[in-house]
N, CA, C and O atoms as a GROMACS GRO file, in nm:
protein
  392
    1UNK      N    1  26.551   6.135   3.159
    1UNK     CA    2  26.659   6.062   3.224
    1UNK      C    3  26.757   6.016   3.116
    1UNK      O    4  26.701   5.942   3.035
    2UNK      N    5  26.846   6.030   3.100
    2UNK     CA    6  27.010   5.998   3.026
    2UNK      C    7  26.975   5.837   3.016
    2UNK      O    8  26.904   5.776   3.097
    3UNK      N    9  27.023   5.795   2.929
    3UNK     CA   10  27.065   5.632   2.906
    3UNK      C   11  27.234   5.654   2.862
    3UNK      O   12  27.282   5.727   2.775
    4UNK      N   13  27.289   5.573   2.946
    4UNK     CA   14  27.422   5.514   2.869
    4UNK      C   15  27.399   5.460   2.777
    4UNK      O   16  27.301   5.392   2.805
    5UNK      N   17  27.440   5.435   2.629
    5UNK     CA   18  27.474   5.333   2.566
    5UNK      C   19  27.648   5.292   2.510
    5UNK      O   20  27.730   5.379   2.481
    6UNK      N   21  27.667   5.182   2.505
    6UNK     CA   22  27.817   5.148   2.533
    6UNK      C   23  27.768   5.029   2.398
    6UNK      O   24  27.672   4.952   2.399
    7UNK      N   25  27.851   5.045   2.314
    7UNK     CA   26  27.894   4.990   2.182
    7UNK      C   27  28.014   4.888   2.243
    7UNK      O   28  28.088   4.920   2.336
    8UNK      N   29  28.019   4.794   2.191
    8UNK     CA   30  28.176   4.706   2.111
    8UNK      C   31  28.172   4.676   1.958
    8UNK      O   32  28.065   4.659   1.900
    9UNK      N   33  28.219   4.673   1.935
    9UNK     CA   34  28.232   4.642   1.751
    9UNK      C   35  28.294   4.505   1.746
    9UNK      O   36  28.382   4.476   1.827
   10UNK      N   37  28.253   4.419   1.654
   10UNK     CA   38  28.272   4.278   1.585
   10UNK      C   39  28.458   4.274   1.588
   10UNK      O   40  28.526   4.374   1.567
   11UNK      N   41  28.505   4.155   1.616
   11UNK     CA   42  28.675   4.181   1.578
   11UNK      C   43  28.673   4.189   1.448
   11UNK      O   44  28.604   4.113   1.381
   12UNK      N   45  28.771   4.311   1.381
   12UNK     CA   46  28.798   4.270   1.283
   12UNK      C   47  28.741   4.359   1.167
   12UNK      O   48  28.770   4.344   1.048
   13UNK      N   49  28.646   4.465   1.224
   13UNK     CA   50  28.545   4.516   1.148
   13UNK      C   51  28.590   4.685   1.129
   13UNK      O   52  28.506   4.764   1.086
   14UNK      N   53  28.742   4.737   1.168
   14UNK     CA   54  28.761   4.856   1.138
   14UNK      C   55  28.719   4.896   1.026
   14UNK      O   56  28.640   4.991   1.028
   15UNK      N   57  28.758   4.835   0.888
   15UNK     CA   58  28.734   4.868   0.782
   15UNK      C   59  28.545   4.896   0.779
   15UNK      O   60  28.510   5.010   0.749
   16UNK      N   61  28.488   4.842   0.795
   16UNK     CA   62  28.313   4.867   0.810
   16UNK      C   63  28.301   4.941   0.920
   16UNK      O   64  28.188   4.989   0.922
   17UNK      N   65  28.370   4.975   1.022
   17UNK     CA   66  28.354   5.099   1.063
   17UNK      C   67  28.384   5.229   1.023
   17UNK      O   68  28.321   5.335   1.026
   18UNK      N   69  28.484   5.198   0.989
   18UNK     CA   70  28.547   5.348   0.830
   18UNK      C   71  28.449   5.348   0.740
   18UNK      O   72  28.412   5.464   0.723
   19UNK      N   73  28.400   5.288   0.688
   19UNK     CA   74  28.302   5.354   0.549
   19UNK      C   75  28.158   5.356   0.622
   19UNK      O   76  28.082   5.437   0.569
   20UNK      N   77  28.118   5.307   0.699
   20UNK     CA   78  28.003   5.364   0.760
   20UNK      C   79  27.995   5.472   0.855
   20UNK      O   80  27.891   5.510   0.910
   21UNK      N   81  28.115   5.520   0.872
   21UNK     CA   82  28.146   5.660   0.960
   21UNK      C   83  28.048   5.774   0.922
   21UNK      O   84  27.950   5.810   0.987
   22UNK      N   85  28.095   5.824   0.800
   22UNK     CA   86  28.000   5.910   0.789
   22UNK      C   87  27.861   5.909   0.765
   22UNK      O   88  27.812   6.016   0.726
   23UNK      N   89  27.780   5.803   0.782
   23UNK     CA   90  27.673   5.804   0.780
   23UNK      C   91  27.604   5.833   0.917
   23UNK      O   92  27.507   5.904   0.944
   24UNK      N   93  27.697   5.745   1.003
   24UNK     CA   94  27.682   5.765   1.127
   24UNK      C   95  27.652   5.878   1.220
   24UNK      O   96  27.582   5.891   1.320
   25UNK      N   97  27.755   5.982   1.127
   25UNK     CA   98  27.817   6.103   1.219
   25UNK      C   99  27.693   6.216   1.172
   25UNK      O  100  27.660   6.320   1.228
   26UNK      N  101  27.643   6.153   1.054
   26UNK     CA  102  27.511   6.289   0.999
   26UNK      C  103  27.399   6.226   1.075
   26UNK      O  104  27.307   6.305   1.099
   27UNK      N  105  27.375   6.053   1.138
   27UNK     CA  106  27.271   6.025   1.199
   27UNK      C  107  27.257   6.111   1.367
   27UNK      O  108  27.158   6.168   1.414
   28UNK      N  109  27.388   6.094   1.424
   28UNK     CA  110  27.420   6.152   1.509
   28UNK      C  111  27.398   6.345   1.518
   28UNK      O  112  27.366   6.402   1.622
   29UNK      N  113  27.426   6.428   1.370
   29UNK     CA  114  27.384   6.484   1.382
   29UNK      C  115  27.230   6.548   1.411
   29UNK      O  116  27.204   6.647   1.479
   30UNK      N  117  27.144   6.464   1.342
   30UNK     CA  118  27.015   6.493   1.351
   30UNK      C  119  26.938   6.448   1.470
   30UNK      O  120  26.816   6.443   1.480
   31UNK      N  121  27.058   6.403   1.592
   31UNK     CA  122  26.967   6.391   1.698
   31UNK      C  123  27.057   6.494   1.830
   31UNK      O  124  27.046   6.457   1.947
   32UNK      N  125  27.146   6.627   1.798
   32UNK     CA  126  27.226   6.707   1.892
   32UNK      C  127  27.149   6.738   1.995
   32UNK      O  128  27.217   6.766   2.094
   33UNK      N  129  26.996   6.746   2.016
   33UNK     CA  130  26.936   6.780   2.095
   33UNK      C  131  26.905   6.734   2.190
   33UNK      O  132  26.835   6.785   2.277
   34UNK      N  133  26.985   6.553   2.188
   34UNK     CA  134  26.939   6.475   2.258
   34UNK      C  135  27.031   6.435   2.350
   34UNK      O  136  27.014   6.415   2.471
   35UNK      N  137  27.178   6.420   2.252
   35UNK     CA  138  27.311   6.388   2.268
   35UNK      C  139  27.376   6.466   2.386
   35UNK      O  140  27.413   6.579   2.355
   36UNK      N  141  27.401   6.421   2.537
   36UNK     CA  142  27.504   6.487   2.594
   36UNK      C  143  27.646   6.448   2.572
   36UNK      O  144  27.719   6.547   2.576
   37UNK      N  145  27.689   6.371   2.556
   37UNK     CA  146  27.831   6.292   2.514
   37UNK      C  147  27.811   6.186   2.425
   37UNK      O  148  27.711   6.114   2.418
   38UNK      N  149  27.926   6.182   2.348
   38UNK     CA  150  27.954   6.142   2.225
   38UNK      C  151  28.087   6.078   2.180
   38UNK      O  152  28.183   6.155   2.174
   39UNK      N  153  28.110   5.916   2.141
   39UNK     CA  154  28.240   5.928   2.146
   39UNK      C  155  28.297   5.784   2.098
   39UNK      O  156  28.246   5.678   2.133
   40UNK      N  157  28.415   5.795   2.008
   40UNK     CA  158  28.449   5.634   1.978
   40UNK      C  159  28.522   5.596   2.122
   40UNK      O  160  28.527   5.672   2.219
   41UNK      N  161  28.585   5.442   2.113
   41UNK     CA  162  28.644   5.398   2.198
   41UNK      C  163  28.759   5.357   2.177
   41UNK      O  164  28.743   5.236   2.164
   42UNK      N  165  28.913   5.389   2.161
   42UNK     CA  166  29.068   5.424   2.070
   42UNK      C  167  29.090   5.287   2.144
   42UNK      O  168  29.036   5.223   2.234
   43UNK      N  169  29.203   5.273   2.054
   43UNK     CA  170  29.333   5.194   2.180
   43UNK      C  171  29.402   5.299   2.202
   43UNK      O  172  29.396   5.399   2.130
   44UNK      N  173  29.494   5.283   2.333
   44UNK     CA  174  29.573   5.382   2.372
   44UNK      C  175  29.660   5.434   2.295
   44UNK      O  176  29.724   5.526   2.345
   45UNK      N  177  29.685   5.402   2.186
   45UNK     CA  178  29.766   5.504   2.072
   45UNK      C  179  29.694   5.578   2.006
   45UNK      O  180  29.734   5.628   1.902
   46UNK      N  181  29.558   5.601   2.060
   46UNK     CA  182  29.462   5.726   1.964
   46UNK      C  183  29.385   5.641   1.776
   46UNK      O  184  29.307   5.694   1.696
   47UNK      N  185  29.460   5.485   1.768
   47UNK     CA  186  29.437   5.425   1.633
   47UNK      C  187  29.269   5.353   1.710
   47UNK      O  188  29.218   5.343   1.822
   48UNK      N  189  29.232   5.313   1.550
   48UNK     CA  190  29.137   5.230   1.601
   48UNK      C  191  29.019   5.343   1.607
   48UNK      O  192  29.014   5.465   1.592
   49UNK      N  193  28.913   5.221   1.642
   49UNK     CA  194  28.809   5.257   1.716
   49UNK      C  195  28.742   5.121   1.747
   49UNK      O  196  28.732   5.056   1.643
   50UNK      N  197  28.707   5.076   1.824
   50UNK     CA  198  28.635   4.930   1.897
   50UNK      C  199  28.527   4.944   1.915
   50UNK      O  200  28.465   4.841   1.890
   51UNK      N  201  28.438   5.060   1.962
   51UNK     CA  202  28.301   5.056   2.021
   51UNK      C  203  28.319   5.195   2.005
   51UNK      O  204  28.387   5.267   1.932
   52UNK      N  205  28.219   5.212   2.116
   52UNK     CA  206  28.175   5.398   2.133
   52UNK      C  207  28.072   5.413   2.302
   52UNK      O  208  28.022   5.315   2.358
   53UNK      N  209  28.063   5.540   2.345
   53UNK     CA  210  27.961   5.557   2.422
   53UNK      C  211  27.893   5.668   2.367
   53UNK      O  212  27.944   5.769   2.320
   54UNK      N  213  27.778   5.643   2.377
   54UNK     CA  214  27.696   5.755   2.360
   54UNK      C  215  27.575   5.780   2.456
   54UNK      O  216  27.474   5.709   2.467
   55UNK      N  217  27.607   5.900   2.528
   55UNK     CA  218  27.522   5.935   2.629
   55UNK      C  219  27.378   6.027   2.550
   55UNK      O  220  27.407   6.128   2.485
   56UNK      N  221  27.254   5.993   2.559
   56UNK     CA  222  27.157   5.993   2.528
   56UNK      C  223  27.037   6.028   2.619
   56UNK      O  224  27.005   5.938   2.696
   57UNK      N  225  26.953   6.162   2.625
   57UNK     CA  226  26.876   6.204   2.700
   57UNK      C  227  26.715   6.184   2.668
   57UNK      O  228  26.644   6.264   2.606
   58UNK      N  229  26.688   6.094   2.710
   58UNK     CA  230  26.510   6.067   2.659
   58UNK      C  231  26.441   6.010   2.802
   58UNK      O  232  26.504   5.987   2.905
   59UNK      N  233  26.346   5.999   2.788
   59UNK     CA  234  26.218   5.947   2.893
   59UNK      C  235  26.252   5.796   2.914
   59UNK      O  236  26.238   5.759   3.031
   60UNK      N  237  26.292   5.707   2.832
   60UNK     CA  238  26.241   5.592   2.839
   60UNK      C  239  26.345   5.539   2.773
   60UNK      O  240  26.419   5.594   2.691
   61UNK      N  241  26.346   5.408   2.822
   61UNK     CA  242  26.440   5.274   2.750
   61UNK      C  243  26.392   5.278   2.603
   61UNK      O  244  26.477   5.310   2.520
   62UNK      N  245  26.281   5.252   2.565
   62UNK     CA  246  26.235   5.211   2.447
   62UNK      C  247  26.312   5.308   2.338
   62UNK      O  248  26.385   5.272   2.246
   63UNK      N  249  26.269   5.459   2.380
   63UNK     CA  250  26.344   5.554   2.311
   63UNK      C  251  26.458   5.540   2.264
   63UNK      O  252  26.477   5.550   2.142
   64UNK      N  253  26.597   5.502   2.384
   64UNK     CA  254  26.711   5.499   2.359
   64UNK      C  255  26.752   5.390   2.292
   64UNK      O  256  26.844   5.393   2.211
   65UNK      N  257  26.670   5.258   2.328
   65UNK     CA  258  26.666   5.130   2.210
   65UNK      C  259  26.692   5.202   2.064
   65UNK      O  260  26.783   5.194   1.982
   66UNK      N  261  26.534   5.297   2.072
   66UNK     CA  262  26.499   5.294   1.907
   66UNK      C  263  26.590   5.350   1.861
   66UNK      O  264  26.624   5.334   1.744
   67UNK      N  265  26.662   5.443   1.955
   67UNK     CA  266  26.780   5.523   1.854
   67UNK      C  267  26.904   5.452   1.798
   67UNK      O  268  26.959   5.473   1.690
   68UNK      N  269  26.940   5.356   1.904
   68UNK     CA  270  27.087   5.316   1.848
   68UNK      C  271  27.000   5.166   1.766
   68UNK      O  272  27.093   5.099   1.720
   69UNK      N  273  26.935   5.130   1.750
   69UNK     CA  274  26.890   5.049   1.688
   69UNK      C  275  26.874   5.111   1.538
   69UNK      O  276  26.876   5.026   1.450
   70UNK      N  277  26.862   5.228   1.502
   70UNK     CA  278  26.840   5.328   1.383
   70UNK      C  279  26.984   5.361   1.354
   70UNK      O  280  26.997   5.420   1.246
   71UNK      N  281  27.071   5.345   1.406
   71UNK     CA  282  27.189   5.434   1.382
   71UNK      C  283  27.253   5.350   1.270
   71UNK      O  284  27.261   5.229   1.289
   72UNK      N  285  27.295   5.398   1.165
   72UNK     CA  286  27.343   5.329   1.074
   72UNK      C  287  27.491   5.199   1.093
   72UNK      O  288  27.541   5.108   1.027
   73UNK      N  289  27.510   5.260   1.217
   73UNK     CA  290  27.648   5.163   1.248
   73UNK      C  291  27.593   5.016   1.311
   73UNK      O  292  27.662   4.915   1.316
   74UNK      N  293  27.463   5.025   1.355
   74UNK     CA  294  27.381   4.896   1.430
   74UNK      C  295  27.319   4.821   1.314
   74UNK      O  296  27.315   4.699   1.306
   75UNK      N  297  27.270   4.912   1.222
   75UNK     CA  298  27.260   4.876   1.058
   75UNK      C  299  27.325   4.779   0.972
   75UNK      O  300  27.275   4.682   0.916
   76UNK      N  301  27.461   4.828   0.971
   76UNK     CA  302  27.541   4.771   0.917
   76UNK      C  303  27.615   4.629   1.008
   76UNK      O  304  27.720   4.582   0.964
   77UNK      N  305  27.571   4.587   1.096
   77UNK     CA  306  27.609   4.497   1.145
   77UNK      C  307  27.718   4.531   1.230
   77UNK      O  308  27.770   4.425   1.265
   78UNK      N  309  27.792   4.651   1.292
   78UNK     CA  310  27.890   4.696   1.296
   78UNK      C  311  27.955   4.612   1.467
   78UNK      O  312  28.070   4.579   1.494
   79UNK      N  313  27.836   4.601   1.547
   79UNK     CA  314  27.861   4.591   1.700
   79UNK      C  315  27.853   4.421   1.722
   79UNK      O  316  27.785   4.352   1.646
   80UNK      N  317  27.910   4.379   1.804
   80UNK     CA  318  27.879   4.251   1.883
   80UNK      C  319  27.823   4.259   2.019
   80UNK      O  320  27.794   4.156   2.080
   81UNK      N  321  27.803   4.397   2.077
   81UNK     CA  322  27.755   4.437   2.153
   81UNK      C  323  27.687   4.556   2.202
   81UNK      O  324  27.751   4.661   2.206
   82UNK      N  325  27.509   4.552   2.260
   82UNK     CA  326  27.542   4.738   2.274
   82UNK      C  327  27.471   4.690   2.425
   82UNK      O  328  27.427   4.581   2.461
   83UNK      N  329  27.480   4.808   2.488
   83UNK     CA  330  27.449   4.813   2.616
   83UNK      C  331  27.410   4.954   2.612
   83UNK      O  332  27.459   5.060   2.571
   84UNK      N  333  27.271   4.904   2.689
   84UNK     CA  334  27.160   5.033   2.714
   84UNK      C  335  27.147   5.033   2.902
   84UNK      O  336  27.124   4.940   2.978
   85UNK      N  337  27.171   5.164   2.927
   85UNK     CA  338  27.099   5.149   3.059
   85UNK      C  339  27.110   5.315   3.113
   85UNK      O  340  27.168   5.410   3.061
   86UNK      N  341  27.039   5.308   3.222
   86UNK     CA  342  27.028   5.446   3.271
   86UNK      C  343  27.134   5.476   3.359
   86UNK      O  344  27.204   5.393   3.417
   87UNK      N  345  27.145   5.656   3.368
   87UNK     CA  346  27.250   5.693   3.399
   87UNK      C  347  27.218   5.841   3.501
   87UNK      O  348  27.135   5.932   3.491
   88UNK      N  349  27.318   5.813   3.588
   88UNK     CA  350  27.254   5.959   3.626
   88UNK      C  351  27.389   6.033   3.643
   88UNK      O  352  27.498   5.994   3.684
   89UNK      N  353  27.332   6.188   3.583
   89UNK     CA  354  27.454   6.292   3.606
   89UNK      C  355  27.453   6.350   3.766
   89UNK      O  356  27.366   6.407   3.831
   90UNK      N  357  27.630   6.294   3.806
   90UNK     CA  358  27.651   6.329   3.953
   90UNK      C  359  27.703   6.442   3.927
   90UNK      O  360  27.678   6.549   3.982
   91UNK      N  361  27.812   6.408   3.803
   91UNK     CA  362  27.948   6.514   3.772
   91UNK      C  363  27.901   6.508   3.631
   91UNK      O  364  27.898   6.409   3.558
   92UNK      N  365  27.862   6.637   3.602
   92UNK     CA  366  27.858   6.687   3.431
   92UNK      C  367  27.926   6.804   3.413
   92UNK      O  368  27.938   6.886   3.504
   93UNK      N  369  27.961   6.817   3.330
   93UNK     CA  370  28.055   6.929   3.270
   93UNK      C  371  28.090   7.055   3.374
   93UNK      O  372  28.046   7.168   3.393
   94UNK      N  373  28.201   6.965   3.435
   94UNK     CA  374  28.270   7.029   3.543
   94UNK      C  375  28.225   7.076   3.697
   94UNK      O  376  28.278   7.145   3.784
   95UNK      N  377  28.108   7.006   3.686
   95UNK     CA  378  28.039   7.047   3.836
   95UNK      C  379  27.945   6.982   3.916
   95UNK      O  380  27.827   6.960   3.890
   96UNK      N  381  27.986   6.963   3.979
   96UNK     CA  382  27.967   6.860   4.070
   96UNK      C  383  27.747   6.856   4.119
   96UNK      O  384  27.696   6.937   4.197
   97UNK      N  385  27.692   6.775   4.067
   97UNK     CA  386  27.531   6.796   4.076
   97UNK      C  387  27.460   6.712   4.171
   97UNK      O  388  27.341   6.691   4.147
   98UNK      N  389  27.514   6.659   4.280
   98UNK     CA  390  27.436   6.603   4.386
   98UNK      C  391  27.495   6.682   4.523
   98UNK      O  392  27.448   6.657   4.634
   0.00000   0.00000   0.00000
């Protein structure tokens, strides 16, 4: 079963989101198998980044805890918020599944 997780980031903390980027993005790599969507959260001029969602496919809460709890951006103190919860695909990549 998919977990949503939904990031906000600390005000103020672009700069510690820039240099912990790429750590992030190789943690993220080593879990593609898991990952259905992936993604920062802009302001409407494409600048920035505030949070993120990351859609995440495992069995269990605990799982999806342990992951963004591991992710180097939760590490670094990066979020003031994350939000875990389950999700179900109605509409995934272009087609309609109920």
């Amino acid at each position: 079963m998919p977990y949503l997780i939904r990031t906000a980031d600390k005000p103020d903390s672009l700069e510690l989101r820039n240099t912990t980027r790429a750590a992030h993005l190789e943690y993220l790599k080593g879990h593609t198998s898991r990952i259905l969507a992936a993604g920062a959260l802009l302001n409407d001029d494409g600048s920035g980044g505030h949070g993120g969602v990351i859609i995440y496919d495992v069995e269990d809460r605990a799982s999806a805890e342990d992951f963004i709890n591991n992710d180097p951006f939760t590490k670094a103190g990066l979020f003031a918020t994350i939000e875990v919860t389950r999700w179900r695909k109605a509409f995934f990549n272009f087609e309609c599944l109920v």
